[in-house]
C-alpha positions as CSV (number, residue, x, y, z in Angstrom):
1,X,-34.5,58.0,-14.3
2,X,-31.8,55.3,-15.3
3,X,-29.5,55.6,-18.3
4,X,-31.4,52.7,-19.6
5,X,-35.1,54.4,-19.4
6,X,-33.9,57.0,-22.1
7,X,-33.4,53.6,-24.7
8,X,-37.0,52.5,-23.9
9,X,-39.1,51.8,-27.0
10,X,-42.2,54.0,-27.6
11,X,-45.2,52.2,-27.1
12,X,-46.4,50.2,-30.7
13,X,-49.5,52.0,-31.7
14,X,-51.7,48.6,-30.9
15,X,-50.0,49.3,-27.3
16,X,-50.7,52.2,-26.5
17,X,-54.0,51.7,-27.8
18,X,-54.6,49.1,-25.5
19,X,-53.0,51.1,-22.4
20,X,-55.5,54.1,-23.3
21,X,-58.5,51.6,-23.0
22,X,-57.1,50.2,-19.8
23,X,-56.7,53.5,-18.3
24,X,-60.6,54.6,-19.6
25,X,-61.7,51.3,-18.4
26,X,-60.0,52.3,-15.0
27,X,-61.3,55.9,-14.6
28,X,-63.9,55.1,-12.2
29,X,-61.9,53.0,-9.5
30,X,-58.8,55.5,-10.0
31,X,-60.9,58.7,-9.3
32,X,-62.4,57.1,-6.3
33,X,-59.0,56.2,-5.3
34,X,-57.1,58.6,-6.0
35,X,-59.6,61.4,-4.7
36,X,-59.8,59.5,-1.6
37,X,-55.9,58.9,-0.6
38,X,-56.1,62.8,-1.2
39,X,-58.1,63.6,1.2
40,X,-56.3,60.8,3.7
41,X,-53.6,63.0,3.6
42,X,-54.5,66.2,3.7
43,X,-52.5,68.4,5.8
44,X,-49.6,65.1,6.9
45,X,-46.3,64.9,6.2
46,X,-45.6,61.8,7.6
47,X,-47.9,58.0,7.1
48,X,-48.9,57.7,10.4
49,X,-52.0,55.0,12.1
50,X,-54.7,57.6,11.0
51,X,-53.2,57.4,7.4
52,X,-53.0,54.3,7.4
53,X,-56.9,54.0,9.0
54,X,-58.0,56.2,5.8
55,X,-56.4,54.1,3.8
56,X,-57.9,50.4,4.6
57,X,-61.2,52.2,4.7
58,X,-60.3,53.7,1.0
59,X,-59.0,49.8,0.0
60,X,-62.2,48.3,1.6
61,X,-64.5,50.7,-0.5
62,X,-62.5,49.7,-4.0
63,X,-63.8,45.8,-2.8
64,X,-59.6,44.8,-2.5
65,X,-61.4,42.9,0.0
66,X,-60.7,42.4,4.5
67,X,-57.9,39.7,4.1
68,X,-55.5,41.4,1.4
69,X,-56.2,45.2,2.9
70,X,-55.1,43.7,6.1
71,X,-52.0,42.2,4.1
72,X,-51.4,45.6,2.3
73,X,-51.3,47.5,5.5
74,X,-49.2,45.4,7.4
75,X,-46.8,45.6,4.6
76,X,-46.7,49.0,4.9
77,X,-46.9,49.5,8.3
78,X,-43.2,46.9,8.0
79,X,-42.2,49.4,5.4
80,X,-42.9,52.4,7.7
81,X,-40.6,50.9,10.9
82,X,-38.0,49.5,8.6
83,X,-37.6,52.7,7.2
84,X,-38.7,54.8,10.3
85,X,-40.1,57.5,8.1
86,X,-42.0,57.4,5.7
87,X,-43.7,60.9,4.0
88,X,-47.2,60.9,2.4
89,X,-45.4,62.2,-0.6
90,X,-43.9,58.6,-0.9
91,X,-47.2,56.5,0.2
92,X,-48.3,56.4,-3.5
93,X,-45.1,55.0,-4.7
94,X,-45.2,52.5,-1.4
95,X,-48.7,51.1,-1.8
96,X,-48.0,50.6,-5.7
97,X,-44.7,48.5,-5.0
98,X,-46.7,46.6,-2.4
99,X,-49.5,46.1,-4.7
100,X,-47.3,44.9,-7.6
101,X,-45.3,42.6,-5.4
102,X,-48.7,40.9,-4.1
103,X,-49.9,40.3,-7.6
104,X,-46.5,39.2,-8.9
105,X,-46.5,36.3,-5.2
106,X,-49.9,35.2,-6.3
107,X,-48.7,33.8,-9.9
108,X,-50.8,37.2,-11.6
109,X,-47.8,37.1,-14.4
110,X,-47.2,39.6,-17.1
111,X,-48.4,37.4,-19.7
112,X,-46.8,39.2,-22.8
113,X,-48.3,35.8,-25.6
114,X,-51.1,34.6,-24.1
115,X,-52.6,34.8,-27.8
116,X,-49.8,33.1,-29.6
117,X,-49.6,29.6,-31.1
118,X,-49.9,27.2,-27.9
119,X,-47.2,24.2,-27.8
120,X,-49.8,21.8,-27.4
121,X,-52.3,21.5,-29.7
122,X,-55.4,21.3,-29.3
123,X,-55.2,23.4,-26.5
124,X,-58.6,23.0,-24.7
125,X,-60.3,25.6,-22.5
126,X,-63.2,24.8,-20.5
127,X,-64.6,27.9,-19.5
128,X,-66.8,28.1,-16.4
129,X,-69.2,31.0,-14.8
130,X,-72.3,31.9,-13.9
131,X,-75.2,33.8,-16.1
132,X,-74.8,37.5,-16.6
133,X,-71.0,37.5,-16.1
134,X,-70.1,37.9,-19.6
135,X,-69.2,34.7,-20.0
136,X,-70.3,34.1,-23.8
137,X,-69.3,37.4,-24.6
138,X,-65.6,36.5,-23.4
139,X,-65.6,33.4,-25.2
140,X,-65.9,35.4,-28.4
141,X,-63.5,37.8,-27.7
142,X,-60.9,35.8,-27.3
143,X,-61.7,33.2,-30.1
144,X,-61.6,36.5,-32.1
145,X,-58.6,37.4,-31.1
146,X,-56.8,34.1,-31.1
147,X,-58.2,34.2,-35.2
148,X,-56.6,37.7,-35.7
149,X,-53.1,36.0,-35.0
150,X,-53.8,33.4,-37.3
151,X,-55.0,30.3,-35.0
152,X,-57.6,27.4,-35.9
153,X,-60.4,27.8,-33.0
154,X,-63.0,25.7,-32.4
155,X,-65.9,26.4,-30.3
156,X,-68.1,23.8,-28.1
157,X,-71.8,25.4,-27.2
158,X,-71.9,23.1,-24.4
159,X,-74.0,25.9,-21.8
160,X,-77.1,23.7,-23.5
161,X,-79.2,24.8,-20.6
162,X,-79.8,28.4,-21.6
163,X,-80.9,28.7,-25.4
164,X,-79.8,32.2,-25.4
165,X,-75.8,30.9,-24.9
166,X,-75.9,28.2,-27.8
167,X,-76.9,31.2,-30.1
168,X,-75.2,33.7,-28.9
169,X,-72.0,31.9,-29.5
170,X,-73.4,30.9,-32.6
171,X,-73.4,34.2,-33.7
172,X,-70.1,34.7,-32.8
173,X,-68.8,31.8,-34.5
174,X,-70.4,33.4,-37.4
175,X,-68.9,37.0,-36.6
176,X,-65.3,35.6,-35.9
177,X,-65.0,33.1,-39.0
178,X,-64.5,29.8,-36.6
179,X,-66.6,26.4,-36.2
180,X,-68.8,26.3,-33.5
181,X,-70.6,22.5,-32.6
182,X,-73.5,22.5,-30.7
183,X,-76.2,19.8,-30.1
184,X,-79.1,22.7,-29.3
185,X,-80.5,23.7,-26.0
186,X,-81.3,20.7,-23.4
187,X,-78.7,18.0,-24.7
188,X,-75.7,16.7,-23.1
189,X,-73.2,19.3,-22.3
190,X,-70.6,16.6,-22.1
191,X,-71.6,15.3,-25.6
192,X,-71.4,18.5,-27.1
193,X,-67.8,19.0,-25.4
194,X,-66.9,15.6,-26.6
195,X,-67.7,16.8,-30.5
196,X,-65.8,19.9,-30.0
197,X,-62.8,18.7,-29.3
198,X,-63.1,15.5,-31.4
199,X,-63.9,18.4,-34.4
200,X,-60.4,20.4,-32.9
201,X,-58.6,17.1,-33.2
202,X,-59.8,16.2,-36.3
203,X,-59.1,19.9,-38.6
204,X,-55.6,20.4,-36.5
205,X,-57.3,23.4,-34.4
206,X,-54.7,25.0,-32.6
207,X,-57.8,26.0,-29.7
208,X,-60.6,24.6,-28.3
209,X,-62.8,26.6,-26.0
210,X,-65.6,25.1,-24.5
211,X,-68.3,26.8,-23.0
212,X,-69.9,25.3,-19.9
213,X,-73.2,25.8,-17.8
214,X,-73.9,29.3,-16.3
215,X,-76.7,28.4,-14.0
216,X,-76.1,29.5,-10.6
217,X,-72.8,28.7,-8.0
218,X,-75.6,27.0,-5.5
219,X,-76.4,24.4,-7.8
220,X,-75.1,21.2,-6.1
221,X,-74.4,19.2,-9.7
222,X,-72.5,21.8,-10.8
223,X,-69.5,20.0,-9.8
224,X,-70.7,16.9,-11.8
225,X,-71.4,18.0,-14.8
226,X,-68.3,19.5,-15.1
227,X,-66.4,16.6,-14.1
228,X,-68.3,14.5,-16.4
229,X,-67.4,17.1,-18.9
230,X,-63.5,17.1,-18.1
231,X,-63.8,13.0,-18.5
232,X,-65.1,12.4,-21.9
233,X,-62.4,15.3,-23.4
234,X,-59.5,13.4,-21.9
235,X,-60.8,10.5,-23.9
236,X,-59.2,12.9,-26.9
237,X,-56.6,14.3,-24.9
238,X,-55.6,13.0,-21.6
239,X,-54.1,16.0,-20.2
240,X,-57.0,18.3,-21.2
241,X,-58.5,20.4,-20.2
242,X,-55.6,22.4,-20.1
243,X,-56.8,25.7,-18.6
244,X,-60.4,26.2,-16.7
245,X,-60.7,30.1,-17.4
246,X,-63.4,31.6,-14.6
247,X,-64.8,34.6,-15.9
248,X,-66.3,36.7,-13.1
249,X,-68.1,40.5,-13.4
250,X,-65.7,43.0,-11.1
251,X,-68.7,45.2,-10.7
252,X,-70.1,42.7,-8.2
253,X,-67.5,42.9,-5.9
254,X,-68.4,41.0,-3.3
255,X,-70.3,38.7,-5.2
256,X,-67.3,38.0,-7.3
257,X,-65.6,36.8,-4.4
258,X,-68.2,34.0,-3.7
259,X,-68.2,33.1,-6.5
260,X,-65.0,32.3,-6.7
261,X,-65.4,30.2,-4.1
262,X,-68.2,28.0,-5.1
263,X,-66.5,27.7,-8.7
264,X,-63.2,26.3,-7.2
265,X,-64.8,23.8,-4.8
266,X,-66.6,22.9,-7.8
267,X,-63.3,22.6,-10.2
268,X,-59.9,23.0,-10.8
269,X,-59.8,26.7,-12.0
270,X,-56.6,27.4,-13.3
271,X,-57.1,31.0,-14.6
272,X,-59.8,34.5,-14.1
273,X,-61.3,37.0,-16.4
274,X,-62.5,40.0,-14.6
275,X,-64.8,41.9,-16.9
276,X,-66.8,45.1,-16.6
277,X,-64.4,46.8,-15.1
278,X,-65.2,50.0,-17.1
279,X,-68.6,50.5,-15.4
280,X,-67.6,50.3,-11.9
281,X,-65.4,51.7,-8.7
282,X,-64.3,48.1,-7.3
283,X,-61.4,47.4,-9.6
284,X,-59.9,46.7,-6.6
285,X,-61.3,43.0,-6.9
286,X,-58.5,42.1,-9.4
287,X,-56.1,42.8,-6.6
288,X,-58.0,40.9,-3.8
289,X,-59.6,37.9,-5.6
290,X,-55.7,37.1,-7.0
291,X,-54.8,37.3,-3.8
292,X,-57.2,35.3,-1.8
293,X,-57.2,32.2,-4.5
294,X,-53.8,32.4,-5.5
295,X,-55.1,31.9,-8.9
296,X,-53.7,34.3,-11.9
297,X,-55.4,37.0,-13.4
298,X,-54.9,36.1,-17.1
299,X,-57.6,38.8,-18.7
300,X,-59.3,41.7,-17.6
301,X,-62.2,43.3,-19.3
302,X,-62.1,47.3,-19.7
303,X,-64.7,48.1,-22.5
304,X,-67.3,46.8,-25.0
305,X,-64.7,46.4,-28.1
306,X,-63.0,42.9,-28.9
307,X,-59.6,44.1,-28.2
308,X,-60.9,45.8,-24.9
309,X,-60.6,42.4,-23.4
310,X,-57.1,42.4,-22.3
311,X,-54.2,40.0,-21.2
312,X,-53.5,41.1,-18.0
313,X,-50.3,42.5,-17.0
314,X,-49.9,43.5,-13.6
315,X,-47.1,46.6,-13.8
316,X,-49.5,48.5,-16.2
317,X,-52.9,47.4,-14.3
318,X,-50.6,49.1,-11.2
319,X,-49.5,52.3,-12.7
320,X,-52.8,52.8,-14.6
321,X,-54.3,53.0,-11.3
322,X,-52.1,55.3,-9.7
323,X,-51.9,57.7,-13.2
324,X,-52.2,61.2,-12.4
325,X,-53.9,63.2,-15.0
């Protein structure tokens, strides 16, 4: 420990609130983990190619996905002959320093305000995903907390295709305190996005978030609608939208990673929520799907309370992982 670490602030109670729902919402991909890299080495002293075998198997199995556990373990396997010896005692400490440094090379920031008053206002969100992801249900979270600290939101129901979407964000609208402009179900999603933001304009809103079509990644006009739907809000704002947030469901795994894919042929993402990571093993998506699209991580979801979706910072996602009880 440095002479510094003794000067280190306690945790505010909000914080450590938040770092004992990330390491719940963690329990099941650490315990697989974890058990796992016991077992890998049982009865070694030194990380040798069988650990090392164990250990993309154990990566594979938390969905960190064939490309980046091939990264990690060449990594480590430079770490190993660079240091020519390397105990299993040290491979936890190893594997989180690689882990962190991969997140931190694929732009996965420690966003410390990503819920404080943007510089440019309106600043507009378009929000993209497919059905079931939690996609609504993220929407409101963050409109709700963006309200808590005191900013205007405005919300655009512009997922017109699925009735269930305009009202369920309508209630949430309702819940949180903030506008919401929809045109119904079957309308224009453009011309519902147009309103929103014209509304954001037009009352000062400090945030627009507009929610777009779920329907499925296959769906070939997928990538005009939302097009169409990035035109008519740079009518408002010529430089909007200024983030494309794609919420995915980490307990897909695999899934997640197509998805992915489809979504950014389709558009410009410029940020990922990861939610539902409290009912699954595969946590290890975060760490792979950052890696593969070099887009950052800005929120993870760990739990079914508004503050359980959570900026994500990469250090604590890394040591909650690797906390021993």
């Amino acid at each position: 420990m440095g002479l510094f670490d003794f000067f280190k602030k306690k945790p505010a109670p909000q914080e450590q609130e938040e770092l004992e729902a990330l390491e719940k919402g963690l329990e099941k991909t650490k315990e697989g983990f974890l058990s796992k890299m016991g077992r890998a080495v049982l009865g070694k002293s030194k990380v040798d190619e069988d650990v090392l075998d164990e250990l993309e198997e154990i990566l594979l199995s938390s969905d960190v996905g064939v490309p980046t556990t091939l990264k990690i373990i060449d990594r480590i396997e430079r770490r190993v002959e660079r240091d020519k010896f390397v105990s299993t005692e040290e491979l936890d400490q190893v594997l989180r320093e690689e882990i962190a440094a991969l997140l931190e090379e694929n732009q996965s920031a420690d966003l410390q305000h990503a819920f404080a008053e943007p510089k440019q206002k309106p600043y507009v969100i378009m929000v993209v995903g497919v059905n079931g992801v939690g996609k609504t249900t993220t929407i409101g979270k963050l409109a709700s907390q963006f309200h808590q600290n005191g900013l205007k939101v405005v919300l655009g129901a512009a997922d017109t295709f699925r009735a269930a979407a305009v009202d369920q964000l309508k209630l949430w609208g309702e819940r949180v305190g903030v506008p919401v402009i929809d045109h119904g179900m079957n309308t224009d999603p453009a011309s519902v996005a147009y309103d929103a933001v014209k509304k954001g304009v037009e009352m000062n809103a400090d945030i627009v978030i507009i929610d777009t079509a779920g329907r499925l990644h296959t769906k070939v006009n997928l990538m005009t609608e939302l097009t169409k739907i990035k035109r008519v809000v740079q009518k408002f704002i010529p430089d909007a939208p200024h983030e494309v947030l794609l919420v995915l469901d980490g307990s897909t795994g695999q899934n997640a990673f197509i998805q992915a894919q489809e979504f950014t042929k389709a558009t410009e993402v410029t940020a990922l929520a990861i939610t539902k990571l409290d009912g699954t093993a595969k946590g290890g998506v975060v760490i792979g799907i950052s890696d593969q699209f070099k887009i950052p991580v800005k929120y993870i979801g760990v739990g079914e309370k508004i503050s359980d979706l959570q900026v994500f910072n990469r250090s604590t996602f890394v040591e909650s992982l690797f906390a021993k009880k």
